[in-house]
C-alpha positions as CSV (number, residue, x, y, z in Angstrom):
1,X,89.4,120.6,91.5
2,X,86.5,122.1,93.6
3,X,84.7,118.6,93.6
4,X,88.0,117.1,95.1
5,X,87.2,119.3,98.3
6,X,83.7,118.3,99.0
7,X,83.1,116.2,102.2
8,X,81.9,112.8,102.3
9,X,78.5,113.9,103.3
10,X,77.7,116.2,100.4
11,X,79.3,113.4,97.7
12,X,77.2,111.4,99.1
13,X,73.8,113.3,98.7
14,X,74.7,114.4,95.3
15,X,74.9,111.0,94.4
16,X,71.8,109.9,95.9
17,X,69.9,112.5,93.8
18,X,71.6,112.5,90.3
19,X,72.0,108.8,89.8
20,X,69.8,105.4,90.2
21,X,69.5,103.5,93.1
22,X,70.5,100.4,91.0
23,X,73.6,102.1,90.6
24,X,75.0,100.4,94.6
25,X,77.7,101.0,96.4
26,X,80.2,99.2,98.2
27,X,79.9,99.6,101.7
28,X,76.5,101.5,101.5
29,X,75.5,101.4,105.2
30,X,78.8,103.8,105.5
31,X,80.7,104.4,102.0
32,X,83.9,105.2,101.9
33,X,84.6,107.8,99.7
34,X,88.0,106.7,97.6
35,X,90.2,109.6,96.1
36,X,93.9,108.4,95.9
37,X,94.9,104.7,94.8
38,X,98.7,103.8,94.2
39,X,99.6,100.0,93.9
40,X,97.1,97.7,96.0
41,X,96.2,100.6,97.9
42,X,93.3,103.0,98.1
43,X,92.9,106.2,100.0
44,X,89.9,108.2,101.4
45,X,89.2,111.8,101.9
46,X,90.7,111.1,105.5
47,X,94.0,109.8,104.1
48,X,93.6,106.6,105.8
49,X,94.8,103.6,104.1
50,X,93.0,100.1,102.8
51,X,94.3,97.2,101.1
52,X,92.3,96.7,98.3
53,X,91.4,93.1,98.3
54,X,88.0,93.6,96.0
55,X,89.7,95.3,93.2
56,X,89.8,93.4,90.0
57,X,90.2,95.7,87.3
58,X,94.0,97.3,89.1
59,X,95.4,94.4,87.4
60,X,98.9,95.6,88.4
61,X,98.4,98.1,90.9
62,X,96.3,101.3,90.7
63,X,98.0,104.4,88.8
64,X,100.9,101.8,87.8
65,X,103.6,104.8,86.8
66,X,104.6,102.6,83.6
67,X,100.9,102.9,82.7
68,X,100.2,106.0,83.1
69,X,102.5,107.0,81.5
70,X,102.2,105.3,78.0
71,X,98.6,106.4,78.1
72,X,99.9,109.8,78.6
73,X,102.4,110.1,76.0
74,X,100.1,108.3,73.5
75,X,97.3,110.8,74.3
76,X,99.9,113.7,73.8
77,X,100.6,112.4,70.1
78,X,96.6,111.0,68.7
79,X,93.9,109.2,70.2
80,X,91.5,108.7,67.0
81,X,88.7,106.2,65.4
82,X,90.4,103.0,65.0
83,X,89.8,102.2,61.4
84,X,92.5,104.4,60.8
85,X,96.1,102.5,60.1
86,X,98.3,102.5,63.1
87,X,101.0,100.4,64.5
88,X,99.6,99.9,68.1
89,X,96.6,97.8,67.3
90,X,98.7,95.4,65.0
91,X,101.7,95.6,67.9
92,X,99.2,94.6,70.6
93,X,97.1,92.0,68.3
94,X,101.1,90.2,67.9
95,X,102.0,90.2,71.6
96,X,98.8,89.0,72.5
97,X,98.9,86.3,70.0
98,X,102.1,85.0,71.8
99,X,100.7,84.4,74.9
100,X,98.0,82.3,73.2
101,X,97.4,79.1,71.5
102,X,99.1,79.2,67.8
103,X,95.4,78.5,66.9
104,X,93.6,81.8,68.8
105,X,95.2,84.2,65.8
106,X,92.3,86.6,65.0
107,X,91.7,89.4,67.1
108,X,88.6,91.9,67.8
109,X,89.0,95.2,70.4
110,X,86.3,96.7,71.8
111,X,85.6,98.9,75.3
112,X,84.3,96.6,77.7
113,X,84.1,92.9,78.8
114,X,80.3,92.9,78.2
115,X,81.0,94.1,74.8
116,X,83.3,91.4,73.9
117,X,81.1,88.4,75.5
118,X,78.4,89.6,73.6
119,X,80.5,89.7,70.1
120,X,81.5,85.8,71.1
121,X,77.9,85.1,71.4
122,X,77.3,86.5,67.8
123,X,80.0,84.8,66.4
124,X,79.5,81.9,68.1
125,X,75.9,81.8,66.7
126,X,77.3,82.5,63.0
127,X,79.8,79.7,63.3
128,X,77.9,76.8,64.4
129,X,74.2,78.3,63.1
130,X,72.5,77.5,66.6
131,X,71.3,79.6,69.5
132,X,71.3,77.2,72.4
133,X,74.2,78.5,74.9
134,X,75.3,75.9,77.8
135,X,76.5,78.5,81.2
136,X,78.0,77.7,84.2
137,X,75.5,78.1,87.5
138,X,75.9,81.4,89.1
139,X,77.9,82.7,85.8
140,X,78.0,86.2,85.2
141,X,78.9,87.6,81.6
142,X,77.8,91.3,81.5
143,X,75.5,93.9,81.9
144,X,73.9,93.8,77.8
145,X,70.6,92.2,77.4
146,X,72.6,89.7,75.2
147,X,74.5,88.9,78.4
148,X,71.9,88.9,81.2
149,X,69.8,86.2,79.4
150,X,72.9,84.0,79.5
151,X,73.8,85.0,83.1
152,X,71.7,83.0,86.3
153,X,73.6,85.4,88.8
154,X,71.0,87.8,87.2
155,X,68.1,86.5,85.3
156,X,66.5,84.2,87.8
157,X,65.9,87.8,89.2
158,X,64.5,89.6,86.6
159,X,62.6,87.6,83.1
160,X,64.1,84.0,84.3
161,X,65.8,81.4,82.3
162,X,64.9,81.2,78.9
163,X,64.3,77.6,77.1
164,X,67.8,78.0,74.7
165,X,69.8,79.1,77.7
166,X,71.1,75.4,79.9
167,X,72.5,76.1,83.1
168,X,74.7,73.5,84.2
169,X,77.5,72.9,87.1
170,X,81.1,72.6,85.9
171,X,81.2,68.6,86.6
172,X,78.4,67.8,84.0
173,X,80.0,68.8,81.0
174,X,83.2,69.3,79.2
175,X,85.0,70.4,76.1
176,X,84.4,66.9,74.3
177,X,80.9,67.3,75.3
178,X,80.5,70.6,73.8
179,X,82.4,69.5,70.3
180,X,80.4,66.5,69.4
181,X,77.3,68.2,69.6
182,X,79.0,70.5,67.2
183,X,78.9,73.6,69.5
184,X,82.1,75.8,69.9
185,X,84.0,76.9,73.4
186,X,84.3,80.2,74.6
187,X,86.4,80.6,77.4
188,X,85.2,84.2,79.5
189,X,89.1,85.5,81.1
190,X,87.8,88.6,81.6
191,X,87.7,88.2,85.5
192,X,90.5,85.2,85.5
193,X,93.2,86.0,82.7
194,X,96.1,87.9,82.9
195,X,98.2,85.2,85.1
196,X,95.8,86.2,88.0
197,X,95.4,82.3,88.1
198,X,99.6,82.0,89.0
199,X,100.1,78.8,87.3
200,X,99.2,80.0,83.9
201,X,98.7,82.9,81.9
202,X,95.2,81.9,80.9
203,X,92.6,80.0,83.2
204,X,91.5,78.1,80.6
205,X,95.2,76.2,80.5
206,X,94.2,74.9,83.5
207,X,92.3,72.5,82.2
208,X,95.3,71.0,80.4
209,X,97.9,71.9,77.4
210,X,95.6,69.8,75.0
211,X,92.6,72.4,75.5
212,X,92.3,74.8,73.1
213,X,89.2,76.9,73.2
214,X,87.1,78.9,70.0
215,X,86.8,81.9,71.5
216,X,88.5,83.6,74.0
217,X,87.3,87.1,75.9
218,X,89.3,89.4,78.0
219,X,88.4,92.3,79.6
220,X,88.6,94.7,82.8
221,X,92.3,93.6,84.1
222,X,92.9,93.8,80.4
223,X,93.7,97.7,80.7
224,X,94.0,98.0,84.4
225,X,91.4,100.4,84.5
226,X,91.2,102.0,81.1
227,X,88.3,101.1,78.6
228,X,89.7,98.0,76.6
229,X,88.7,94.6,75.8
230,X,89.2,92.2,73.1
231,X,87.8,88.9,71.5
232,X,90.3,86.5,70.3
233,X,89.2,83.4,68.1
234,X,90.2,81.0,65.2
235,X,90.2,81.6,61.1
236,X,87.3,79.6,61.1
237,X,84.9,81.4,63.2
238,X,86.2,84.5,62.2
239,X,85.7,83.8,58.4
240,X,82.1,82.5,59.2
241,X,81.5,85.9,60.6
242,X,82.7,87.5,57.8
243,X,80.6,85.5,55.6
244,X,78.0,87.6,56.5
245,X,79.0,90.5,54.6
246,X,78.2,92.7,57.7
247,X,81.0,94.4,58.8
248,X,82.3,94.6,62.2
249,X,83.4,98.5,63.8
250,X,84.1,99.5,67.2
251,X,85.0,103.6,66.8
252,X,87.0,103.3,70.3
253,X,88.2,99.7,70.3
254,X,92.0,99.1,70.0
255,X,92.3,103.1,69.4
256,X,96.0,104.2,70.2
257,X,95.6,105.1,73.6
258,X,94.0,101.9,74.7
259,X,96.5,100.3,72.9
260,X,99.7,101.6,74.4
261,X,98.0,101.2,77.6
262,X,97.2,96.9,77.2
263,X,101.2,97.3,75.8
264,X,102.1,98.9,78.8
265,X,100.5,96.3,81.2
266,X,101.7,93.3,79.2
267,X,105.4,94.7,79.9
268,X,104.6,95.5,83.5
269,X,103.3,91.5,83.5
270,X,106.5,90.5,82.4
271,X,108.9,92.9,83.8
272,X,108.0,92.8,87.6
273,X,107.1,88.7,87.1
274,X,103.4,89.1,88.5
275,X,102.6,85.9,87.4
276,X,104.9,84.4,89.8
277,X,103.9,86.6,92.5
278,X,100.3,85.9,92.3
279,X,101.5,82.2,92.6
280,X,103.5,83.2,95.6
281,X,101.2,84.9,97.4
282,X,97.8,83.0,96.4
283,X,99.2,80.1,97.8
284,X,100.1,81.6,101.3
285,X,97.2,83.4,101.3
286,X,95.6,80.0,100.9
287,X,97.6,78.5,103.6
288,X,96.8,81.3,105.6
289,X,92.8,80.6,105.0
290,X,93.5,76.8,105.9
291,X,94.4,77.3,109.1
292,X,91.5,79.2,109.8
293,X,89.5,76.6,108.5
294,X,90.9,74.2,111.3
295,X,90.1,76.2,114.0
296,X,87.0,78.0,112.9
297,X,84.1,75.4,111.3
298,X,81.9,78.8,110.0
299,X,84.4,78.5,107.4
300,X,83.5,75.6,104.7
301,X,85.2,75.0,101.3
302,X,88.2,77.5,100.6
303,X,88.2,77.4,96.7
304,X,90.8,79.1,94.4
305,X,94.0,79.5,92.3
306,X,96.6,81.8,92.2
307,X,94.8,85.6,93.1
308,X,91.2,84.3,92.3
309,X,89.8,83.0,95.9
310,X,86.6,82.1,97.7
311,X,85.6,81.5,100.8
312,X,83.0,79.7,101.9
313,X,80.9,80.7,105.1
314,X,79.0,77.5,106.1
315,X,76.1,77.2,109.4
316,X,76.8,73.1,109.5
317,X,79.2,71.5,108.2
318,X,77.1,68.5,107.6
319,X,74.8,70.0,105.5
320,X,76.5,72.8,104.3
321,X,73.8,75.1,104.6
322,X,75.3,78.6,103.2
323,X,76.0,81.3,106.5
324,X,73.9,84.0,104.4
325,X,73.7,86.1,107.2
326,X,76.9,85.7,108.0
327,X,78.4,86.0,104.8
328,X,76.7,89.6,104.2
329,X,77.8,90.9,107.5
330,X,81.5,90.4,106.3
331,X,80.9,92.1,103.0
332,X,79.0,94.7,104.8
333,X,81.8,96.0,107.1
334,X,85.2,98.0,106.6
335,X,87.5,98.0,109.7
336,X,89.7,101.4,110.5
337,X,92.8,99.5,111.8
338,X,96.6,100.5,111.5
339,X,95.9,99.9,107.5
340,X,92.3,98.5,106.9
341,X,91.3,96.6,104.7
342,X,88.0,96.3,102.0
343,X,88.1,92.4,101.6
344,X,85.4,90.1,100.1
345,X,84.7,87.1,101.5
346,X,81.2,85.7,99.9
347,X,78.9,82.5,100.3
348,X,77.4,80.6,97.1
349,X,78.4,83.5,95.1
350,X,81.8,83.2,92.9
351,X,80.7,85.7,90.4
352,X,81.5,87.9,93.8
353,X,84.8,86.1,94.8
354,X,87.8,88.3,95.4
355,X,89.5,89.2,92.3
356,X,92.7,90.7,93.5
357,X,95.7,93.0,91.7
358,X,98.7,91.5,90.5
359,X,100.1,93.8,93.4
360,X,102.6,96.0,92.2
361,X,104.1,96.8,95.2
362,X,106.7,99.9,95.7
363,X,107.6,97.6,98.9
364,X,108.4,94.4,97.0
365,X,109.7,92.4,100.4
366,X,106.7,93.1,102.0
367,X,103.3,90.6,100.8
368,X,100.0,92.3,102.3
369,X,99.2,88.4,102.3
370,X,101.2,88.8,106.1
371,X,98.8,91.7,107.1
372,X,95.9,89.8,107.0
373,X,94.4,87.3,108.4
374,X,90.6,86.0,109.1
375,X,89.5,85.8,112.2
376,X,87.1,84.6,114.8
377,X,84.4,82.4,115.0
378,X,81.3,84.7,113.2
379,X,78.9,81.9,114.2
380,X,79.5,82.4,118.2
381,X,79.6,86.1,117.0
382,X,76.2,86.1,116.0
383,X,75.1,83.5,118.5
384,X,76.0,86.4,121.1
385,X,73.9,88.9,119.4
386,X,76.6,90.8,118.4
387,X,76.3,93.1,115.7
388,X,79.0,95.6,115.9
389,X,82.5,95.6,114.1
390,X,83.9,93.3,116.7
391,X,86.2,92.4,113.6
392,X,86.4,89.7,111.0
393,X,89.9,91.1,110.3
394,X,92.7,91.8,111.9
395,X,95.8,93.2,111.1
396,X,99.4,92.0,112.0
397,X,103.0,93.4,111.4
398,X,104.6,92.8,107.5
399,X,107.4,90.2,107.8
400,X,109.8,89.9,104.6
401,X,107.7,87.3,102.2
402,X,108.5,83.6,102.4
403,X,110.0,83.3,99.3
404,X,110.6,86.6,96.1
405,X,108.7,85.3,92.9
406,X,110.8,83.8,90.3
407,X,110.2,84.0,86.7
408,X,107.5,82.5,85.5
């Protein structure tokens, strides 16, 4: 409890000494130190308030009372290895199965989104007996050297591409593609799944109710904030894996506690209809961006589904040359207003787009998607030589939202 008195300053210089400079954060010309979160707000050692529009692990809402509370009562009764026999792994293997494809019916837990991309790879690799991986430019998959090889966001920083790794954009190849060359798809939801996209439960449905991928992965909003991830795939792969002979343990994965807990933010899905909500509000937020668009030309392509948005800052719209500059000035700033707001707006750089909560909200006719709104012109900003927090936000009064989500 001491800890939770020590100023801002002190934090601060403790952290600077005890861990890497690798280890960034948010803000870091002036931090803001966060000790109190409670739906899609966060609080600092001040008390003053933020909408948290970075967040994407607070699936639906930080310190969700129905989730906190199941991991409580769980970790009051046993919290042990999971190769134990227990009813909360096999109850949250079956109500994730019914949000998925009949096909998608074998299911792996695990502790982190890196950890279950990195199980895909290997049983991706067992399945079809090749090591080549196709990726997405700018993709992201995790933080294991597994992962960073098949990631450009990071390797074309560090060892560079390696010759079985083919970075390609999304229009040059697709799920027919993939099959006839006898490869198998893994569809990453750890940033995306969850109904964060609105219209589905799953991003990859997006792409039509004929596509079924291999492999599946989910992670971070998975547990909104606890330690859990899974890997869901078909008999096929799963039995190639198997195959091996080796067997497959994770001491922590799908243990009782992080089971109740994914149970707990499945029923909070359905319950308070965040699906529907992030519909709802994604698409006036969208609107919202649009007519910003018309009146400010800094802004280029505003790209996005549901709760998962980019915006793109742009110095000509004829070439589209990326506002870089621009861009990191946004990200770099935090505005005090009546309720601030830590927002992400990002140029070239969707591993970085906005991955907002499903927005549990103890207000529910009130959308924060009316309390803010992008403003002015950061081109004639920086054409004056402005660099202080003239503000690339401002904050308006809550008006009841245009329409209260409907059941998915």
């Amino acid at each position: 409890m001491a800890a939770d008195q020590r100023g801002k300053a002190a934090t601060l210089t403790l952290r600077r000494r005890l861990l890497s400079n690798s280890c960034r954060l948010f803000f870091p010309e002036d931090p803001i130190k966060i000790v109190r979160g409670r739906g899609q707000y966060m609080y600092d050692e001040q008390g003053a308030e933020y909408i948290d529009c970075i967040n994407n692990v607070a699936h639906v809402g930080h310190c969700h009372p129905l989730v906190v509370q199941a991991a409580h009562e769980q970790n009051q009764v046993l919290n042990t290895n999971s190769r134990y026999l227990h009813d909360n792994i096999v109850d949250y293997a079956q109500r994730l199965s019914e949000t998925l494809p009949e096909k998608l019916c074998v299911f792996y837990f695990l502790n982190s989104g890196s950890e279950a991309n990195d199980l895909a790879l290997r049983l991706a690799r067992q399945y079809t007996g090749h090591w080549d991986v196709v990726v997405l430019d700018h993709a992201y998959h995790g933080h294991l050297s597994s992962l960073i090889d098949i990631s450009p966001y990071k390797f074309r920083d560090l060892d560079g591409q390696k010759e079985w790794v083919h970075v390609v954009c999304a229009a040059q190849v697709g799920n027919r593609h993939i099959r006839r060359a006898g490869g198998v798809f893994v569809a990453d939801e750890i940033q995306v799944g969850f109904g964060r996209v609105g219209k589905h439960f799953w991003a990859f449905q997006l792409q039509g109710e004929d596509f079924v991928p291999d492999i599946v992965t989910m992670g971070k909003s998975i547990g909104n904030g606890h330690p859990v991830a899974c890997v869901a795939t078909t008999q096929a792969v799963a039995r190639a894996f198997e195959a091996t002979g080796v067997e497959y343990f994770n001491t922590f994965g799908g243990s009782p506690v992080s089971c109740a807990v994914g149970l707990a933010v499945l029923d909070v899905l359905e319950k308070e209809q965040l699906q529907a909500h992030a519909a709802c509000v994604g698409s006036f937020l969208m609107e919202l961006l649009g007519q910003q668009k018309a009146k400010h030309p800094i802004l280029g392509d505003i790209r996005g589904v549901g709760l998962f948005i980019g915006v793109d800052l742009i110095k000509d719209e004829a070439t589209r040359m990326p506002a870089t500059e621009e861009a990191d000035y946004v990200v770099s700033r935090y505005f005090f207003l009546e309720t601030s707001c830590l927002c992400s707006v990002y140029c070239s750089d969707w591993e970085r787009a906005p991955r907002l909560p499903l927005l549990f909200d103890p207000r529910p006719q009130t959308c924060w998607a009316h309390r803010v709104q992008v403003i002015p012109s950061l081109s004639s900003h920086f054409k004056q030589g402005n660099t202080k927090a003239a503000g690339a936000l401002r904050h308006r009064q809550p008006q009841a939202c245009i329409s209260q989500p409907q059941a998915a």
